[in-house]
C-alpha positions in Angstrom: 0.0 0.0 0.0 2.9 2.7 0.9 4.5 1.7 -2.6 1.4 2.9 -4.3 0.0 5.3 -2.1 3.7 6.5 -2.8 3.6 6.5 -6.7 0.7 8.7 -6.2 1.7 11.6 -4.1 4.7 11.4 -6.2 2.9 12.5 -9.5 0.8 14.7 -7.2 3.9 16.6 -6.0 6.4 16.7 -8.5 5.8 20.3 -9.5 5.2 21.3 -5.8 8.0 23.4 -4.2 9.8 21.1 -1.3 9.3 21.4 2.3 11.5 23.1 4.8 12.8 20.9 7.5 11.7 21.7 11.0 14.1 23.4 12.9 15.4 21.5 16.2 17.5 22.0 18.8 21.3 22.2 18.3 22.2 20.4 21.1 20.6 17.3 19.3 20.9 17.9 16.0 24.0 19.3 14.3 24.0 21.4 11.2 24.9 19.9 7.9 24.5 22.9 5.5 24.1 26.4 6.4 22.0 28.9 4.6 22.0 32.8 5.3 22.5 32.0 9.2 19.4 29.8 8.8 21.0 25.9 9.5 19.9 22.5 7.8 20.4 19.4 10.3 21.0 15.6 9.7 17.7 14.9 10.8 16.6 16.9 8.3 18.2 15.0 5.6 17.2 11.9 6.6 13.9 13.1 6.8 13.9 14.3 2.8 15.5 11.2 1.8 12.6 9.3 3.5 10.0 11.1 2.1 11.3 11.4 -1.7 11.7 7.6 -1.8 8.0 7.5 0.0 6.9 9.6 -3.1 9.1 6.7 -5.6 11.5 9.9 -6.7 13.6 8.7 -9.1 17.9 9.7 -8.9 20.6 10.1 -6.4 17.7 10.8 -3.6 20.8 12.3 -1.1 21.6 15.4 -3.4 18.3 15.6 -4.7 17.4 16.1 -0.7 20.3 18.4 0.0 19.2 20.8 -2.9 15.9 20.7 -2.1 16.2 22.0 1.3 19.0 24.8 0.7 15.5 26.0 -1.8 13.2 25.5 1.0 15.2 27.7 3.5 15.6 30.6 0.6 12.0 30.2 -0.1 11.5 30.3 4.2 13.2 33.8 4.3 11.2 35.0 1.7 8.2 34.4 2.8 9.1 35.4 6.2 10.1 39.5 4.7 7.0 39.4 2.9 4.8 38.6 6.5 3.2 35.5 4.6 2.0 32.9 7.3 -0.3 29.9 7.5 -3.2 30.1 10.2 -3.6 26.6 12.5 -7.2 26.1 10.3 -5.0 27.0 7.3 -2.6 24.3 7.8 -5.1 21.8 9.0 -7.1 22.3 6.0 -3.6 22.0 3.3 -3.3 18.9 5.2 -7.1 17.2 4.5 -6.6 18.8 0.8 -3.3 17.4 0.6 -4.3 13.7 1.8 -7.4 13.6 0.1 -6.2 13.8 -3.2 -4.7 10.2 -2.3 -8.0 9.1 -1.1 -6.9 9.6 2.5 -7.7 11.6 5.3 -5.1 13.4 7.1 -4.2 11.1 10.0 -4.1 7.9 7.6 -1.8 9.6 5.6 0.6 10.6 8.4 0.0 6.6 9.8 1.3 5.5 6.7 4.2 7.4 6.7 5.1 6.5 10.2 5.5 3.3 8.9 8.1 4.9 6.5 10.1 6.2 9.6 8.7 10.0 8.6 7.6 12.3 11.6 4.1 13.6 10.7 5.6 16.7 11.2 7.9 16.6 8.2 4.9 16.5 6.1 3.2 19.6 7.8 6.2 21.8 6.9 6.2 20.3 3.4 2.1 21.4 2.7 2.7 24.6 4.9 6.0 25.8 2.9 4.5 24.5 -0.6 1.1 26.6 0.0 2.2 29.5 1.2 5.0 30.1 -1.8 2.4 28.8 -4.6 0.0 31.7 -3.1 2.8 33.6 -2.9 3.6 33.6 -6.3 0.2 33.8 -7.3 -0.6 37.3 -5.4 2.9 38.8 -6.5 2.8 38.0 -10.6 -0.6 36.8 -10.9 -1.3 40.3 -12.3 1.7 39.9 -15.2 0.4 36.8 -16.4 -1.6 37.5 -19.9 -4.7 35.0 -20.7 -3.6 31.8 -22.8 -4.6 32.8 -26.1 -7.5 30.5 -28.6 -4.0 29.9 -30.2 -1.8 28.6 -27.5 -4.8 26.4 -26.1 -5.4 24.7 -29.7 -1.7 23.9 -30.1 -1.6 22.6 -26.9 -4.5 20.2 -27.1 -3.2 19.3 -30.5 -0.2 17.7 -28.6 -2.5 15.5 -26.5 -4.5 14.3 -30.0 -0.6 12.5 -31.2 0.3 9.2 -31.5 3.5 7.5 -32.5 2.9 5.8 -35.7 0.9 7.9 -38.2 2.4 9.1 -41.4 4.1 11.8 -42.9 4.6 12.8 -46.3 7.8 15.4 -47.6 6.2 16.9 -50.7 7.2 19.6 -53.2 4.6 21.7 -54.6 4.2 23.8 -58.1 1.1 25.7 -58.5 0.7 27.5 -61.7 -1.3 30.4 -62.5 -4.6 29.2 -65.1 -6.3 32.2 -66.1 -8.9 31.2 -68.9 -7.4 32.2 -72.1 -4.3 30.2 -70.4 -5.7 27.1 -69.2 -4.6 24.7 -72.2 -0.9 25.9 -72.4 -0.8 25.8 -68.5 -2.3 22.2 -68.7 0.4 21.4 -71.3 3.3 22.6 -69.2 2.2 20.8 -66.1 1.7 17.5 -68.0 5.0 18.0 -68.9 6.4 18.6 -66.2 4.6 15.4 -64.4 6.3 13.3 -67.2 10.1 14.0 -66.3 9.8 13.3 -62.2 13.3 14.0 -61.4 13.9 15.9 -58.2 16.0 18.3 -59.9 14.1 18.9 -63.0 11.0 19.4 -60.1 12.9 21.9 -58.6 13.8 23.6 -61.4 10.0 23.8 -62.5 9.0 25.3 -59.7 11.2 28.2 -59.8 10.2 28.6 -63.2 6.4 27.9 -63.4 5.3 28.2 -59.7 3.1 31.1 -57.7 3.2 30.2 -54.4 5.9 31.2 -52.1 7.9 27.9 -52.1 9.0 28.8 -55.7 11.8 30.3 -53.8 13.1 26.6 -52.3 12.4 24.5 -55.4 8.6 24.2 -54.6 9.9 22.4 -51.5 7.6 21.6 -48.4 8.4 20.2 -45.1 7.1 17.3 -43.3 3.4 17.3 -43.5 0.7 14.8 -41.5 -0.8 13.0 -44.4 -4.2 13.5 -42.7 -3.6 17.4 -43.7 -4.1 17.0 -47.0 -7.7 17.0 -48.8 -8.7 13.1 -48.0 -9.7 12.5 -52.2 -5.8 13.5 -52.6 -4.4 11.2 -49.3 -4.7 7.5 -51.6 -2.8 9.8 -54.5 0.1 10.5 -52.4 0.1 7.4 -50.9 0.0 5.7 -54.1 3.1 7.6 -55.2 6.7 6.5 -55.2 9.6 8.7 -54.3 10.3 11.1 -56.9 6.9 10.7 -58.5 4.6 13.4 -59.4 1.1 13.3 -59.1 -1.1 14.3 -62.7 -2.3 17.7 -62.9 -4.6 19.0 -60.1 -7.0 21.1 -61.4 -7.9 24.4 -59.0 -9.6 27.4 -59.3 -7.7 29.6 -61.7 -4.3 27.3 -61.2 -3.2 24.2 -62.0 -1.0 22.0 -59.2 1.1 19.3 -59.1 3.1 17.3 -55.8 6.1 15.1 -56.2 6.8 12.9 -52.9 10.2 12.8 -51.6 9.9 10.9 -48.9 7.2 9.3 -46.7 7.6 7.8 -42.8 5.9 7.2 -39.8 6.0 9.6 -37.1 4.1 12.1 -34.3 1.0 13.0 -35.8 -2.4 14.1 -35.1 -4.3 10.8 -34.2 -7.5 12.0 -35.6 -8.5 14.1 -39.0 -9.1 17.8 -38.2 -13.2 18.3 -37.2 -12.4 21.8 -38.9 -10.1 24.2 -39.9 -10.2 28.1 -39.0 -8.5 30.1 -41.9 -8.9 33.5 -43.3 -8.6 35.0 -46.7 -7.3 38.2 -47.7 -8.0 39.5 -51.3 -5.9 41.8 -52.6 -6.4 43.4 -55.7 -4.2 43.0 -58.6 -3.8 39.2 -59.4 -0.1 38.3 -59.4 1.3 41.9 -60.4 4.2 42.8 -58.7 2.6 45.4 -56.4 0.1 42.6 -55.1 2.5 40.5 -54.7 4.7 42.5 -52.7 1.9 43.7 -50.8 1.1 39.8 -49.6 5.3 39.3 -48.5 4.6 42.4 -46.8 1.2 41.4 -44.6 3.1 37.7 -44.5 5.6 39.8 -42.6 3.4 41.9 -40.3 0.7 39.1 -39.3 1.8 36.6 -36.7 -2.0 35.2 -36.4 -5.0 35.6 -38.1 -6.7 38.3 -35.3 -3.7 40.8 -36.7 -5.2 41.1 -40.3 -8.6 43.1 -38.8 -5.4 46.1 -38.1 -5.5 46.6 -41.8 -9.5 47.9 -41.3 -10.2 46.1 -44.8 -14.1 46.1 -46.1 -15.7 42.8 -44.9 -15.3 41.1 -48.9 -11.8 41.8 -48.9 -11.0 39.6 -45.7 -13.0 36.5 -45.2 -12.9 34.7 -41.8 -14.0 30.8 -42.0 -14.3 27.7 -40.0 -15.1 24.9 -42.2 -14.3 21.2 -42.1 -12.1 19.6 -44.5 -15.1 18.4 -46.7 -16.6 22.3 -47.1 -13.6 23.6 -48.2 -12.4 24.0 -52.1 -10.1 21.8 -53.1 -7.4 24.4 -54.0 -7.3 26.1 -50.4 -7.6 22.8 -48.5 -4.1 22.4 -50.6 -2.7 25.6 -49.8 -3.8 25.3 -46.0 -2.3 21.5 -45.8 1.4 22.4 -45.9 0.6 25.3 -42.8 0.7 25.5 -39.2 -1.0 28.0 -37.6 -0.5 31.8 -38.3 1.4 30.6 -41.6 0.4 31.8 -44.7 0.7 31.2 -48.7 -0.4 33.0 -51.5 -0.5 32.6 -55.3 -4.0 31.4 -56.1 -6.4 33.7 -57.7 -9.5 34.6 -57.9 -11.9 37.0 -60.3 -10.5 35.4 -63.4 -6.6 36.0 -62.4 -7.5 39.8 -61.0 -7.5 39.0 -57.1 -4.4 37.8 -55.3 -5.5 35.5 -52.2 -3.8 35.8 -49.2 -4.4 32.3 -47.2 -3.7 32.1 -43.5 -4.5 28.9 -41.1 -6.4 30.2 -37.7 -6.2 26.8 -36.6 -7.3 23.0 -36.7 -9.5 22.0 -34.2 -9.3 18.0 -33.5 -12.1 16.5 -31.8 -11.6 16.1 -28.2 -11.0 12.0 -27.1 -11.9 10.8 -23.8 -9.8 11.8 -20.9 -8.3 14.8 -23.2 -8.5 18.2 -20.8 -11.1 20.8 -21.8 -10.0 23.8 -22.8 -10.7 25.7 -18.9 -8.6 23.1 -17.8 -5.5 23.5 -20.4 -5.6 27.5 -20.2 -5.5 26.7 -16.0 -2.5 25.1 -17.0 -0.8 27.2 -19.2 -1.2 30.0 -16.5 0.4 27.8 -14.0 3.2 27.5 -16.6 3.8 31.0 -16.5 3.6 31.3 -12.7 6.2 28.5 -12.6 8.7 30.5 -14.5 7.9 33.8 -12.5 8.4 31.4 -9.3 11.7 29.8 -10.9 13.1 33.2 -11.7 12.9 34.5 -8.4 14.4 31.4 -6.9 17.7 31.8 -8.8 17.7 35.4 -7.6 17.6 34.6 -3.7 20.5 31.2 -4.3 22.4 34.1 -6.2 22.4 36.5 -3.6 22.4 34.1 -0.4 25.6 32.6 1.3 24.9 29.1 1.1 28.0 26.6 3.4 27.6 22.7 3.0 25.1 22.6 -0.1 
């Protein structure tokens, strides 16, 4: 029962900020480390070695204890100049908190770590020390910490949606202009081009023929979840050999074609997007030079999607969507494959050739599998995040300025 009751407060804890020893008498306990005047004992050591292997810590448990209580007496003193103290209720009710995560009430908790050779009071100073500094913390930066952003929330549960074997495809990409009275001789060049699949003569191609920003790299793409791409285009790729191209893609107002360079498993999203958030900017002018520079220039100014309403644009100029894969056109869905989030690509046209559009990915929102946080939960956490690093930062500051013999 200890084993496992141990594994438990162990996950429960390993964030929390470590006890400081009880103080006791010199006479019968002699000082191992001194910090700032303030002494850590034998007993005291003991007493963190117990408790860590209690908890199932893994590594050299006797440095692991020694650091841990040089923090505990910085974070001591600084609590004690800011007049921050624990009432008796307070501390009896860290205590139930504390025990009742385990399913325990306070005094089964300290019975089972009697049997551990752990005073009860080594436990009280651990809660006491680790409240009072995370509401510490809380009251002194709480105010500095921005709200997660819809941004930061999506990308993080998109890390709990991954797996270890799904599949990823390393594509390059040539999307060609189409206008009307250029649709057969842009058919004719990209049929071409699909019958000579080298790598290099790709490449070349691209830097020739191709709209889209990657024209710059050869029409090369990075790593991409297969699951990105438009599901009727998914069996293509996969049917595709390295170095092969796929036919021409017909889009509105372009035509595209992908060679595969490579394919493998790796950490992708388990589940196809339930929808994607992406805006469109159209700026006037097709692919003249002015509208083109004009989209490198937004590209550089935008970080996210929300920063494109700064250019006050009339509500058919910037388009705002959240679709899923199956509602959106063919040739965005391929533009928005190859982007995370706040990326952007532009090259396809609209209004026969005479609108440049300016593609951005919002986000992708994944549907949420049981057990997966909600999003209160994951923006809790990102603030706690923060909080840590405030908390972190301030530690360094008292070690660097204390006078620390024995550590």
């Amino acid at each position: 029962m200890v084993r496992g009751l141990g594994r438990i407060l162990g996950g429960m804890v390993c964030a929390a900020v470590m006890l400081a020893g009880q103080m006791l008498p010199a006479q019968d306990f002699s000082p191992v480390i001194v910090v700032n005047d303030r002494a850590v004992t034998g007993w005291e050591l003991d007493q963190r070695e117990r408790l860590l292997r209690f908890f199932g810590t893994p590594g050299d448990l006797p440095t692991l204890a020694r650091r841990q209580l040089v923090d505990d007496r910085l974070r001591q003193q600084e609590l004690e100049r800011a007049g921050v103290s624990l009432t008796e209720e307070g501390r009896a009710r860290a205590i139930e908190d504390f025990a009742a995560r385990a399913g325990l009430s306070a005094e089964e908790l300290f019975a089972e770590l009697a049997r551990s050779g752990i005073d009860r009071r080594t436990l009280t100073d651990y809660v006491e020390i680790s409240t009072l500094w995370r509401d510490y913390i809380r009251a002194r930066y709480g105010s500095r910490i921005d709200p997660a952003s819809e941004e930061e929330i999506d990308r993080r549960l998109a890390q709990e949606q991954v797996r270890q074997a799904g599949i990823e495809v390393l594509l390059s990409e040539i999307i060609i202009p189409a206008p009307p009275e250029q649709a057969a001789a842009v058919q004719a060049v990209a049929e071409e081009i699909a019958r000579t699949p080298s790598i290099a003569a790709f490449e070349a191609a691209a830097r020739q023929y191709s709209a889209v920003p990657s024209r710059e790299r050869g029409g090369r793409l990075d790593w991409v979840p297969l699951s990105n791409y438009p599901p009727a285009l998914q069996g293509l790729l996969l049917s595709l050999a390295p170095g092969e191209v796929t036919p021409p893609l017909t889009l509105t107002g372009a035509v595209a074609l992908l060679q595969l360079r490579d394919i493998r498993e790796g950490t992708v999203p388990e589940a196809q997007p339930d929808s994607l958030d992406y805006a469109i900017l159209r700026i006037p002018g097709g692919l003249t030079a002015p509208a083109l520079a004009r989209a490198a220039r937004i590209d550089a100014e935008a970080d996210r999607c929300d920063d494109l309403y700064g250019y006050r644009l009339p509500a058919d100029q910037l388009l705002r969507l959240e679709q899923t894969p199956s509602e959106i056109p063919q040739d965005i869905a391929l533009a928005l494959a190859a982007l995370d989030p706040g990326e952007a690509s532009w090259g396809l046209t609209a209004d026969g050739g005479q609108t440049l559009l300016f593609v951005m990915l919002c986000a992708r929102h994944f549907p949420l599998p049981e057990g997966v946080p909600d999003r209160d939960t994951v923006a809790g956490a990102i603030r706690g995040e923060r909080l840590q690093q405030y908390a972190d930062a301030l530690l360094a500051e008292l070690r660097a300025a204390a006078t620390i013999v024995g550590e």
